[in-house]
C-alpha angles and dihedrals in degrees: 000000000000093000101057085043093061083040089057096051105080093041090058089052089036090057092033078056096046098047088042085052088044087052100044085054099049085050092056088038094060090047095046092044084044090051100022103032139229087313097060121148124251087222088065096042086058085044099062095033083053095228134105129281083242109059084046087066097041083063097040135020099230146317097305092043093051081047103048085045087048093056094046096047084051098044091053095047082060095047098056086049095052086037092053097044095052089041086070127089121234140106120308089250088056096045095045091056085047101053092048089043092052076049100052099028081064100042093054091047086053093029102140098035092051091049079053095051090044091052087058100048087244098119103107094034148050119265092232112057115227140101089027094235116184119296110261082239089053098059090051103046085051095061088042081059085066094048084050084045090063090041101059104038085055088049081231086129121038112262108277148137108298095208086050094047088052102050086045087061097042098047090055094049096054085041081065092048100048090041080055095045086054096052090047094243148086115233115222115282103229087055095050100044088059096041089057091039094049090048088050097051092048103056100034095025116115117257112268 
């Protein structure tokens, strides 16, 4: 036992390297697609991770695959913050602030890259077609179908169509991102969450 233990020992170092190397280069990645563009060199991506070109290609392929790896990291990232702020118990007014603050917390983290992504029409999918997975929009819009849920079993919103509801939130929500991506920044969090919940509210609230 205690020499596979000691054999184990540097895999295990050898995979905890390689993921913290994998990681390193996403995150260059997303800075030199942000300032570079879509087109970005691989060179420069090594360059800002502060490895080889090499080692960049021993991870990814090449630059679409780096890319299409980059969007679904990022995408999953998303995901596990919606997923965690609808999983909470509360009152539909607290859960809707925290689902778009789980939204907008991530778009200003990622704020050039997804301005990037935005400009090539590859928001809502993936860059390399195959497997038809859903759409990045409708997974949101499926956990904003929870927050609706709430909403409408409090009354808190008038009796509708959830689907409907949801896309109606999300879509105001990505209308404030892509308002912000065209002024070239992003507005404070806290102001633009209330602005969207407020515009919600106001058109799917219940009568007073």
């Amino acid at each position: 036992m205690k020499k596979n233990s000691s054999a184990e020992r540097p895999a295990r170092l050898r995979d905890r390297l390689r993921e913290e190397t994998a990681a390193a280069i996403l995150s260059a990645a997303e800075e030199s697609f942000a300032s570079d563009g879509l087109q970005a060199r691989m060179e420069s991506i090594a360059g800002r991770a502060g490895v080889a070109v090499g080692t960049v290609y021993n991870h990814f392929q090449d630059r679409e695959a780096l890319l299409a790896e980059l969007v679904r990291s990022r995408r999953a990232v998303l995901l596990r913050r919606l997923d965690a702020a609808v999983a909470e118990e509360g009152p539909f007014a607290e859960l809707l602030r925290r689902f778009l603050q789980a939204l907008f917390g991530h778009w200003t983290e990622h704020w050039r890259f997804m301005g990037i992504l935005v400009q090539a029409q590859l928001l809502g999918k993936p860059p390399r077609p195959g497997g038809a997975p859903p759409s990045i929009l409708q997974e949101v819009n499926a956990r904003a179908g929870r927050v609706v849920a709430r909403g409408l079993a409090e009354g808190a919103l008038r009796p509708g169509e959830r689907d409907l509801y949801a896309a109606v939130l999300v879509g105001m929500a990505r209308g404030a991102l892509l308002h912000d991506l065209e002024a070239s920044r992003p507005a404070p969090l806290a102001e633009r969450l209330e602005q969207v919940v407020e515009l919600f509210l106001r058109g799917s609230g219940s009568a007073p």
